[in-house]
N, C-alpha and C positions, 0 to 999 in steps of 0.2 A: 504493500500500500504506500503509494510514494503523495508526492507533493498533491497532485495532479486527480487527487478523489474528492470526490465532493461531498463534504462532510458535514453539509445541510439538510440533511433527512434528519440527522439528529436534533436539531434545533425541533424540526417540525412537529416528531413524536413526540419531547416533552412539552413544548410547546401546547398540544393537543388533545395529549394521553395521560400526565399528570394534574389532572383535574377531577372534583370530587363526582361530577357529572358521568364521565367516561368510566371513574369505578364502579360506581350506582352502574353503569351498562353493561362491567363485565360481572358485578353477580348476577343481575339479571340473567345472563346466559347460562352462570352455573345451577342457579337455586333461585329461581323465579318465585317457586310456591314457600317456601322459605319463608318463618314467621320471622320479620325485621324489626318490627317495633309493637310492645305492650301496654297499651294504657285502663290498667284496673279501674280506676277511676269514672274511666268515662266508658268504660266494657267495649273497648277496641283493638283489634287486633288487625296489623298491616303486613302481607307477606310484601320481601323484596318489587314484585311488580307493581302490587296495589300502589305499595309509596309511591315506585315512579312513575305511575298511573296518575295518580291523584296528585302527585308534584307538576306534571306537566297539565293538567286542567290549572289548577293556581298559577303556573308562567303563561299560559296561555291567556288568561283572563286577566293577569296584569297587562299583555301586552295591547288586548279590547282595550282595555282602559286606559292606554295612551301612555305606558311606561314608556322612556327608553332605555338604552345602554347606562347602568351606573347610577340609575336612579333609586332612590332610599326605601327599603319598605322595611317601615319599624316594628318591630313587634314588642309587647307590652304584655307577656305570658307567663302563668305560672309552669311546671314540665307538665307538655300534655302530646300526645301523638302532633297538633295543628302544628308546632312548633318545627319538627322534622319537616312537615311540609314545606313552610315557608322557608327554609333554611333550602332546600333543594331545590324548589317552584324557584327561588331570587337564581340561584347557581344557573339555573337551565335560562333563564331570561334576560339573564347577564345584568341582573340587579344587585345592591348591596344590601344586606340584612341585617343593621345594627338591631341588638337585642337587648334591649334594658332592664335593668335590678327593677322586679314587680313590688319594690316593697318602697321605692321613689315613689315623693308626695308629687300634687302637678306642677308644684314651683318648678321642681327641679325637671320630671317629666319634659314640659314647655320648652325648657330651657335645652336639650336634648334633641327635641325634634328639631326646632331651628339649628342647631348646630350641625344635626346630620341633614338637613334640607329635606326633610320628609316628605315622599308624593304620594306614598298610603299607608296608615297608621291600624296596625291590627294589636287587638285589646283585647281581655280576658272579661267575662260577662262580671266575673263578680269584681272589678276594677272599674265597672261601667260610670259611677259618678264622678271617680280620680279623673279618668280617660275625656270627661265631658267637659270638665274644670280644664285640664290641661291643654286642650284644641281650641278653647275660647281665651287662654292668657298666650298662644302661641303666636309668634309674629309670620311664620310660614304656615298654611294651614293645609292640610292633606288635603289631595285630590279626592281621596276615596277611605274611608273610614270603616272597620269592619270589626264586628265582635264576633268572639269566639265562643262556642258556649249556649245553656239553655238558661234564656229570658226574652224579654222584651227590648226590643233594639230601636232605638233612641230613630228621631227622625232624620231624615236625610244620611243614615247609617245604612250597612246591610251585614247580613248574618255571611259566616263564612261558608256556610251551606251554598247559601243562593248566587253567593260571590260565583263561585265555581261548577253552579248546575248548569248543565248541557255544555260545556268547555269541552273539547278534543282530550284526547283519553293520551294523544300522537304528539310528540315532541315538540316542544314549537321551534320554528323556525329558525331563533335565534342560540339555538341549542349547538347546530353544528360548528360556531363560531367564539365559543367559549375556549378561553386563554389560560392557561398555568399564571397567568398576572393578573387575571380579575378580580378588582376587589369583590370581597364574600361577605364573610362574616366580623360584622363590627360589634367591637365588644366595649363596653362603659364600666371603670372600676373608679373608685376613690380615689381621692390621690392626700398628699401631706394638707392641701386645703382642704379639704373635706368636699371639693366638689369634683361629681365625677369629669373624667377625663376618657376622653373615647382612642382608642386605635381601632385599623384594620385588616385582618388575616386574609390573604389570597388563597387562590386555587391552591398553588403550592403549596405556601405553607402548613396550609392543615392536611394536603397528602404526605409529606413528609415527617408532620406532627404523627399522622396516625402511623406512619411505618416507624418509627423511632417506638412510638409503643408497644407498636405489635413485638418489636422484638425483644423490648422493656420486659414488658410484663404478662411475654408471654399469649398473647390472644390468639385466637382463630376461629373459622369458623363453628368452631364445637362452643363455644366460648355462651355464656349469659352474664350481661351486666343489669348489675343494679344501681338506678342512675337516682342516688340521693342527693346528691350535690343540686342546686341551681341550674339549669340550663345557659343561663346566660352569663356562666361565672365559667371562666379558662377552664377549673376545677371539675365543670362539671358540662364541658360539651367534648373538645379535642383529647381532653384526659382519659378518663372511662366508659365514653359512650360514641362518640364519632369513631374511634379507632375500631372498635367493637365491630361498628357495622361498615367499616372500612372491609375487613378481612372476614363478612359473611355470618358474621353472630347475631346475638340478639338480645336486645335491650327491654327491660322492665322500668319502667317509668313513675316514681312517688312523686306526686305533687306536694307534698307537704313530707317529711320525714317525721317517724314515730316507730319507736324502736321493737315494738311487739308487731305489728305491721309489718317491717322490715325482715326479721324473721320469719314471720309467717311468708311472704312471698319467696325468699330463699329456699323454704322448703317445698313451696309450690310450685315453682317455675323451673329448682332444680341450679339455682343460682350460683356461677363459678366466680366471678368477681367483683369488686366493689374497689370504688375510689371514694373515702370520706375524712374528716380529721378524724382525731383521736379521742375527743369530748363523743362523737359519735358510734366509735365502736368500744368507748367504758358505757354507753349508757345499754349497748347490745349485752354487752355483757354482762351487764344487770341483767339485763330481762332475759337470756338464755338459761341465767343461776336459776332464777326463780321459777321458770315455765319453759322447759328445754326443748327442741326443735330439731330435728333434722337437720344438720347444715354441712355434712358431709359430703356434700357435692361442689361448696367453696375451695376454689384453688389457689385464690392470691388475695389477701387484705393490700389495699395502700392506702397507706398514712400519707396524709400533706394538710399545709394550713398553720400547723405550730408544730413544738417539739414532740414528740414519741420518746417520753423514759423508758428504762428498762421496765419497770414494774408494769407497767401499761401492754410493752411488747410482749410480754411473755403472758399477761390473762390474755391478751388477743391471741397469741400461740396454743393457749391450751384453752379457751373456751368456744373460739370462733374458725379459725384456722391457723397451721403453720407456717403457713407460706403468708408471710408478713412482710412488705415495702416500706418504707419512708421515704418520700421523695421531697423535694425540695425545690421555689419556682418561683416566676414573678409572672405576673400576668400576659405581659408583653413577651417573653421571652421562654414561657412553657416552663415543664423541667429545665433544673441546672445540674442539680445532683440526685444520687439514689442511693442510698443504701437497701443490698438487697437479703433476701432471705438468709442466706449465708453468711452476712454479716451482722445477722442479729440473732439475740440480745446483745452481744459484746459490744457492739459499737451504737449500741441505742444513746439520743443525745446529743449526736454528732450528725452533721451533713451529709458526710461522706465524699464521695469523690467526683467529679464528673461525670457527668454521660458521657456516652461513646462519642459524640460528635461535638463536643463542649470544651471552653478551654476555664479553667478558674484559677485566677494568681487572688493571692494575699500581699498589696502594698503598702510601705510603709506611710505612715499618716503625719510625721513629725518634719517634712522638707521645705517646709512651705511654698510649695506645690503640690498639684497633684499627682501620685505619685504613677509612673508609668509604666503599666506590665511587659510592655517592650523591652524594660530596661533591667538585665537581671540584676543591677545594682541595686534597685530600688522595691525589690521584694522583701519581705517581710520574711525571718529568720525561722525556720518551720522546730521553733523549740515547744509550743505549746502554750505560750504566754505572753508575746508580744501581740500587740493590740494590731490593727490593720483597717485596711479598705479593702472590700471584696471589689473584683472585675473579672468581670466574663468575657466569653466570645462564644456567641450560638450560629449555629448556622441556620438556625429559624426564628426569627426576628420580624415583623413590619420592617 
């Protein structure tokens, strides 16, 4: 292979074929009938096609509605099946999907949608007066407003039933022109001022997010997550639940988290993994002591959120599963560190090390400058007691 090969095919495949749209199409070919997503709550069940059945009516019905390329459609949801929709209906339509903390009053709401220039605002039925308050203090006002959910839908609203009745079942259009650089999925976290701060995750990066997990922690399509976390928090979409259904598994969906609940689906659904803190698997383990559960079909606990002592890892080792994770992240930048089953208990308390694809120096903080991980002069002395600046280098990053 000399000079003289043209070695733009490769641009085009990832270009084309690292997108979370193109994955959605190769399970489809493997396990169409495949149950993808569960929502108890609302007594739904979606096999792999349904979802991208029912995603491509929601992209198609945005584009009726006059979306275009890169236009905002917010969602405003507790975890429920609609949420997967719109997350994948925006990807096929080549929209972006900032997803907002449902627990935002409409000050801040308002102040969100204007920032992401919102062109359709979808809302949870029981957030219906927050969402009413919020689109009348907003200075952009959605094209199209749509509640999720069983009630009564406000005027000039529409249900997201009706939203998407009689829509094509067939790709839209804009499907075949979907890019590894599309903005996707926009995420809003708090920041040191206490107001939230938005980025946004491309095509890429959440393919590459999900293969970094899959081979983290493990998944495949044998795989059941239990998705307690937030939907709309890093923690609990690219973490334990988009990777999931990246590699052909299948997600159980809590709206609300309650720890005898949580158990009982474990044992019902046959439950192999979980991503949650650690306040959340001591409270399981209260409630397995008192009223114990099947949960031998659990394959991997991960911890993230705060520290995991030892005392903690080791009731989680023996009342819930052994194969116990800590991981460690920032919102924008996923995982940083892991420590894995094998490294615990012994190393409970501690970070751990890098991921596979991650760089972490410890800088010294007393130069009066910033101290530079370029610089091996200016590293921090790895004795166990000099104080430091953490810096990374991810290779999945906004």
């Amino acid at each position: 292979m000399g000079k003289n090969v043209d070695y733009s095919i490769f641009k085009e495949v990832w270009d084309k074929e690292y997108t979370v749209t193109r994955q959605l199409h190769r399970i489809c070919l493997k396990w169409p009938d495949k149950v993808a997503i569960i929502d108890p709550v609302r007594k739904k069940e979606l096999t792999y096609k349904q979802w991208n059945e029912e995603a491509n009516q929601f992209a198609n019905a945005l584009l009726d509605a006059g979306l275009t390329t890169y236009d905002a459609v917010m969602g405003d949801l507790f975890n429920t099946y609609e949420w997967f929709i719109l997350f994948m209906g925006c990807a096929k339509a080549r929209c972006k999907f900032p997803s907002m903390n449902f627990m935002l009053p409409e000050g801040q709401v308002c102040r969100l949608m204007d920032d992401s220039e919102v062109a359709v605002f979808v809302y949870d039925a029981a957030l219906k007066d927050m969402a009413l308050k919020a689109i009348e203090m907003a200075k952009i006002k959605p094209k199209v407003c749509i509640m999720c959910g069983p009630g009564e839908v406000p005027k000039g609203h529409v249900s997201y039933e009706k939203f998407i009745a009689g829509k094509s079942k067939e790709a839209p259009k804009t499907e075949k022109d979907v890019s590894w650089l599309d903005p996707l999925l926009g995420l809003y976290t708090s920041g040191t001022t206490g107001v939230p701060k938005g980025f946004t995750l491309n095509h890429g990066i959440i393919f590459f997010d999900n293969m970094m997990n899959a081979g983290l922690n493990k998944f495949d399509e044998t795989c059941v997550s239990l998705a307690t976390n937030p939907l709309f928090h890093r923690g609990g979409n690219t973490t334990g639940v988009l990777c999931v259904l990246h590699c052909g598994g299948s997600v159980v969906i809590m709206r609300a988290f309650d720890d005898n609940l949580a158990l009982d689906l474990i044992e019902k659904y046959k439950v192999s993994h979980m991503v949650s803190a650690p306040v959340i698997y001591e409270r399981m383990c209260q409630a397995q002591e008192k009223k114990p559960r099947n949960v031998s079909s659990l394959r991997a606990l991960v911890s993230m959120g705060s520290p995991l002592d030892k005392e903690s890892c080791l009731r989680c080792m023996k009342i819930l599963c052994p194969g116990v994770y800590n991981g460690y992240g920032t919102a924008d930048q996923h995982w940083v560190t892991m420590l894995k089953p094998w490294e615990l208990p012994e190393r409970a308390g501690t970070i751990g090390l890098a991921i596979t694809e991650d760089i972490i120096k410890l800088v010294k903080i007393d130069l009066g400058r910033r101290g530079d991980p370029n610089n091996p002069a200016d590293d921090c002395p790895k004795d166990g007691a000099t104080e430091g600046e953490i810096a990374l280098r991810t290779m999945r990053t906004p």
